[in-house]
C-alpha positions in Angstrom: 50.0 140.1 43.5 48.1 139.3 46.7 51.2 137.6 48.2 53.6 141.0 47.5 52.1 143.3 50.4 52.6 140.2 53.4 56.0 138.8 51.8 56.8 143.1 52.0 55.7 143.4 55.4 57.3 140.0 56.6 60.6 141.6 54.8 60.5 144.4 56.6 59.7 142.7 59.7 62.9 140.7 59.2 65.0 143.9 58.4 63.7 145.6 61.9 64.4 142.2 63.7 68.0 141.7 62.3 68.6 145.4 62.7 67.4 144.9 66.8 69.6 142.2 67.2 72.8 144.0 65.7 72.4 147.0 68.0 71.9 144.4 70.5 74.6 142.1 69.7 77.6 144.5 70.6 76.0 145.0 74.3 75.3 141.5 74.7 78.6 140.7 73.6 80.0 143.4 75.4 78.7 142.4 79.0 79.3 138.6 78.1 82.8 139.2 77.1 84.4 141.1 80.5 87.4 138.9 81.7 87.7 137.9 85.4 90.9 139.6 86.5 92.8 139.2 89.9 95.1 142.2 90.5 97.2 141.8 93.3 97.9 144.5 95.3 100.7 145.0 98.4 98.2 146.1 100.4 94.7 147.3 100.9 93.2 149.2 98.1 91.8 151.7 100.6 95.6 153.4 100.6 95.3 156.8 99.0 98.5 155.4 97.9 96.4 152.9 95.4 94.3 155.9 94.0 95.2 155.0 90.7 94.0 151.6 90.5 90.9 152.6 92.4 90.1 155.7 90.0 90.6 153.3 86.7 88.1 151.1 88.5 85.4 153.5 89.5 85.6 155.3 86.0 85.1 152.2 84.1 88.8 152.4 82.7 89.3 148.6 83.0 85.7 147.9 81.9 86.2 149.9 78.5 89.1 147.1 78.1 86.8 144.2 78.3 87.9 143.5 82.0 86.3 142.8 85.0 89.3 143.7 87.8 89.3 142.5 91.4 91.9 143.9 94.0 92.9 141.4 96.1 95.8 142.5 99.2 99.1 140.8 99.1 101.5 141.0 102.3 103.9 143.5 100.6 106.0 144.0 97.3 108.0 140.6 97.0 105.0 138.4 98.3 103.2 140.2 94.8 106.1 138.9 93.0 106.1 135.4 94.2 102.3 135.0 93.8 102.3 136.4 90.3 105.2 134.6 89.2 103.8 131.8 90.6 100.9 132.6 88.6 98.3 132.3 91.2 97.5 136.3 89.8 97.8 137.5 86.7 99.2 141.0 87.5 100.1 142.7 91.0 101.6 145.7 92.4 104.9 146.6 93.8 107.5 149.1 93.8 110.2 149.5 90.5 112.9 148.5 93.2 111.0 144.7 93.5 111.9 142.8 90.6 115.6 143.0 91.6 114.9 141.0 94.5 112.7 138.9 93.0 114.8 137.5 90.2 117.3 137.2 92.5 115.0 134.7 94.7 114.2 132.9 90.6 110.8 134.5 90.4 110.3 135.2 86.8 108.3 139.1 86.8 109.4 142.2 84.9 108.4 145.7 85.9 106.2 146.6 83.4 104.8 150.2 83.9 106.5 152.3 86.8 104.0 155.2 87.9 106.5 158.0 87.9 109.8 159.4 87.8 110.3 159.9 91.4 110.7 157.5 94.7 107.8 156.8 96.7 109.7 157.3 99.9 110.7 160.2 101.2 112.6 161.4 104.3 109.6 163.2 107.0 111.2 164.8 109.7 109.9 167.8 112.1 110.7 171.2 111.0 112.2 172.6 114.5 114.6 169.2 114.4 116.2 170.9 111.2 117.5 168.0 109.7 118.8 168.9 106.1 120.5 165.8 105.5 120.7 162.3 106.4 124.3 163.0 108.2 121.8 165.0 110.7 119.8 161.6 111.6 123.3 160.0 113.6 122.3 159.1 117.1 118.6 160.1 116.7 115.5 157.8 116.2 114.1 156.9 112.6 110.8 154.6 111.8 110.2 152.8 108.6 107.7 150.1 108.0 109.7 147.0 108.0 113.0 146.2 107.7 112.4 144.1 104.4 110.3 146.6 103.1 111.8 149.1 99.9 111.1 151.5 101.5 113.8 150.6 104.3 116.4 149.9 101.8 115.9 153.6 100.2 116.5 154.6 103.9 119.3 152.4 104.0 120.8 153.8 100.5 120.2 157.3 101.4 122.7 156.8 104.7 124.9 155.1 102.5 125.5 158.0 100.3 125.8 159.9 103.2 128.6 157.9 104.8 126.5 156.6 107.2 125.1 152.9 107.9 122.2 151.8 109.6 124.2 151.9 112.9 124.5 155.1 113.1 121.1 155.7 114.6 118.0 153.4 116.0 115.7 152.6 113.0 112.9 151.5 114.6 110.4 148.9 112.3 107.1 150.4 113.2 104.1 148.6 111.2 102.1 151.0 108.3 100.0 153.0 111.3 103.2 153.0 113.9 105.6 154.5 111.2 103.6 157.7 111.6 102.3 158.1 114.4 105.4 157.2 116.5 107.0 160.2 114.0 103.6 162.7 114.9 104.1 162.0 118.8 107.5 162.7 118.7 108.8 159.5 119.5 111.0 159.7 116.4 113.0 162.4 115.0 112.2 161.2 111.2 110.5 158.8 109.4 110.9 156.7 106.4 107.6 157.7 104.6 105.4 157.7 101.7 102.6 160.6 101.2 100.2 158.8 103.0 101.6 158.7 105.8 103.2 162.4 106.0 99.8 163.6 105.6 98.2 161.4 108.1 101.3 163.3 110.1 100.5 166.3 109.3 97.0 166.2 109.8 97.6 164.9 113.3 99.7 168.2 113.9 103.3 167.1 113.1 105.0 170.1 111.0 107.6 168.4 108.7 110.6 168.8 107.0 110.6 167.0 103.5 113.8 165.4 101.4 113.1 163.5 98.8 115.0 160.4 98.8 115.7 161.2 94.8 118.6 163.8 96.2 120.4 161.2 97.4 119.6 157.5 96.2 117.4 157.2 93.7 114.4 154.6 94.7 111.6 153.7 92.7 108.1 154.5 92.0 105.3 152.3 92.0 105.9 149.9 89.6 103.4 147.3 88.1 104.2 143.7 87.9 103.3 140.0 85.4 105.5 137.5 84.8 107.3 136.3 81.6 104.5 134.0 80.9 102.3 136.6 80.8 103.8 138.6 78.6 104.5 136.2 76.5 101.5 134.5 75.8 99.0 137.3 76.5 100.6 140.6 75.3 97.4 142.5 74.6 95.5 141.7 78.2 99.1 143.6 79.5 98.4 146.1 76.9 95.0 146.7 78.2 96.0 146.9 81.9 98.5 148.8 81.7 97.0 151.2 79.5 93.8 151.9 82.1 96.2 152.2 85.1 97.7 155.1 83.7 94.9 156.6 82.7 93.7 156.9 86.3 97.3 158.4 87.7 96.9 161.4 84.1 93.6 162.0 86.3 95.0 162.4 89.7 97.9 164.3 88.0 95.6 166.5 85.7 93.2 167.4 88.9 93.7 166.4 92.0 90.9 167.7 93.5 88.5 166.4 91.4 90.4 163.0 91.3 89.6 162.8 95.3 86.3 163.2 95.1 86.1 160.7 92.7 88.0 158.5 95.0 86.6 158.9 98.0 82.8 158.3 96.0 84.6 154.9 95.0 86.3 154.2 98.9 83.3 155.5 101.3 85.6 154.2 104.0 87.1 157.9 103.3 83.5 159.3 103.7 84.5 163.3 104.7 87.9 163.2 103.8 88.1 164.7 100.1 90.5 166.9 101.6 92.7 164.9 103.3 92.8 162.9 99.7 93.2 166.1 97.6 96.4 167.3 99.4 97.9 163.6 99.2 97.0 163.3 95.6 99.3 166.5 95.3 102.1 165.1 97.2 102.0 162.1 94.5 102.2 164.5 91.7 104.9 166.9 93.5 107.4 164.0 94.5 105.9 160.9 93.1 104.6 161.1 89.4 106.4 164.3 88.4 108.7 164.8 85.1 108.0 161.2 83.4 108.3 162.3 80.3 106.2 159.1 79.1 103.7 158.1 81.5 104.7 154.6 82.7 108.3 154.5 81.4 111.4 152.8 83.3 114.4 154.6 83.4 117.5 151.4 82.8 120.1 153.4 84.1 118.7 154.0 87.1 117.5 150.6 87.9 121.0 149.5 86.7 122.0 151.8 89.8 119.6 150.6 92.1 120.5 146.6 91.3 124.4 147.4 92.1 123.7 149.1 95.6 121.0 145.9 96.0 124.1 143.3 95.3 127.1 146.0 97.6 124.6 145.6 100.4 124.2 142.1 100.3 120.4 142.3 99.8 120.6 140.4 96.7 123.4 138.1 95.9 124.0 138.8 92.1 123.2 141.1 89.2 121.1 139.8 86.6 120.5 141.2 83.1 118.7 144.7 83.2 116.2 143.6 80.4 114.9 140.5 82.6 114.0 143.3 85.3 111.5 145.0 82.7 110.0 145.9 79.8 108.9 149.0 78.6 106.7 147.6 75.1 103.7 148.6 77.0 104.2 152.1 78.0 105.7 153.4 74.3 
């Protein structure tokens, strides 16, 4: 009987102890079990342009996957492509337009989520030039980021449907700070732009004229990228990617305001410029991430459209099968 009241005690020691360690456990495990992941992006991450990926970061999206996600900057769309295909990253960013060229070149990536139904680029010209159609842009001075950029080539299809060709004016290759501010100072009639940069406009006093490229040739969102490896062997670490990425574009859509402060508390480098952020977060949702009726979804016809303008223009030699472009298993 002596023995009961210390083999009780010790029992209930054990219990408390056991009970510790399984509250514990799940932390532990938790903070053991984050997985290193390199997401490649075209560019810097400090692009208002990138807010998504920065917002599912700062709000522990990625973390509440089990991932621990590190941006690293490509050198554009395709170089994504090759370096993820190549599988020197396990995901990366591009546009919806990219995979077209990249199977073309034998790099083995599918679109796998594409952040909106609209294009990223749009046309920026100044309001007293009163340019309602591409037609207007013959003789007259255009800047776009590069000439192997997408958002050239949405230039380029936007002329076309237009009857016009690159000839028909000077399209001037200006850099990402050059396409802008060549456009603000008047050195250009229009610009080949994304939101950033017709706010950066804007703010520096430009008043602007805005076509979508949508009306006329139907571009691409941005898009995210893996390869067929990936997918294969590692559907659920797509899954889980995917799945926080749009959760920080719902924000951004859902309140914009609110989504640039968070933003800019995440990217000091933007220390004073909630505003700024704020009305370029609602150019993404007016002309960007608008009308998808499932966040995330590719639409096949029109990538079908976008691969035969690729292949008419000789910026691709062949078609390949629409399914190898994407995939849209993660997004339903």
């Amino acid at each position: 009987m002596s023995f009961r009241p210390v083999a009780s005690a010790t029992r209930r020691a054990c219990l408390a102890l056991a009970a510790a360690c399984a509250l514990g456990a799940p932390l532990a495990a938790s903070a053991q079990a984050l997985q290193e992941i390199t997401y490649l992006l075209p560019s810097s991450a400090t692009l208002p342009a990138f807010g998504p990926w920065v917002l599912a970061q700062a709000k522990g999206y990625y973390k509440a996957e089990g991932l621990d996600v590190k941006f690293v900057a490509g050198r554009g769309g395709v170089d994504v492509a090759k370096q993820v295909g190549a599988g020197n990253a396990v995901i990366g960013g591009a546009i919806g337009d990219t995979p077209i060229i990249a199977r073309a070149q034998g790099i083995p990536v599918k679109a796998v989520a594409v952040l909106g139904a609209g294009s990223l680029m749009q046309l920026v010209s100044h309001e007293d030039e009163r340019i309602e159609s591409p037609r207007e842009l013959r003789g007259k001075t255009v800047t776009t980021i590069a000439y192997t950029d997408t958002g050239y080539y949405a230039l380029l299809g936007m002329l076309s449907k237009s009857g016009m060709t690159k000839n028909d004016l000077d399209i001037q290759a200006a850099g990402p700070a050059g396409v802008w501010q060549l456009f603000a100072s008047r050195k250009a009639a229009a610009m080949a732009a994304v939101p950033d940069w017709t706010v950066s406009a804007m703010e520096a006093g430009a008043k602007v004229s805005i076509i979508p490229a949508d009306v006329y040739f139907k571009s691409m969102a941005q898009a995210i990228l893996v390869s067929d490896k990936t997918i294969a062997e590692n559907p659920q670490l797509v899954q889980k990617l995917v799945r926080a990425t749009l959760r920080g574009m719902k924000d951004i859509m859902a309140n914009p305001k609110q989504a640039a402060v968070e933003y800019v508390a995440a990217m000091p480098q933007h220390k004073g410029k909630e505003a700024t952020m704020q009305k370029t977060f609602e150019m993404y949702n007016k002309y960007v991430y608008a009308n998808q009726k499932v966040p995330g979804t590719m639409d096949e016809a029109r990538l079908g459209e976008l691969q035969k303008f690729y292949v008419g223009n000789n910026i691709v030699q062949k078609e390949v099968p629409l399914k190898d472009l994407y995939t849209n298993q993660f997004v339903k």
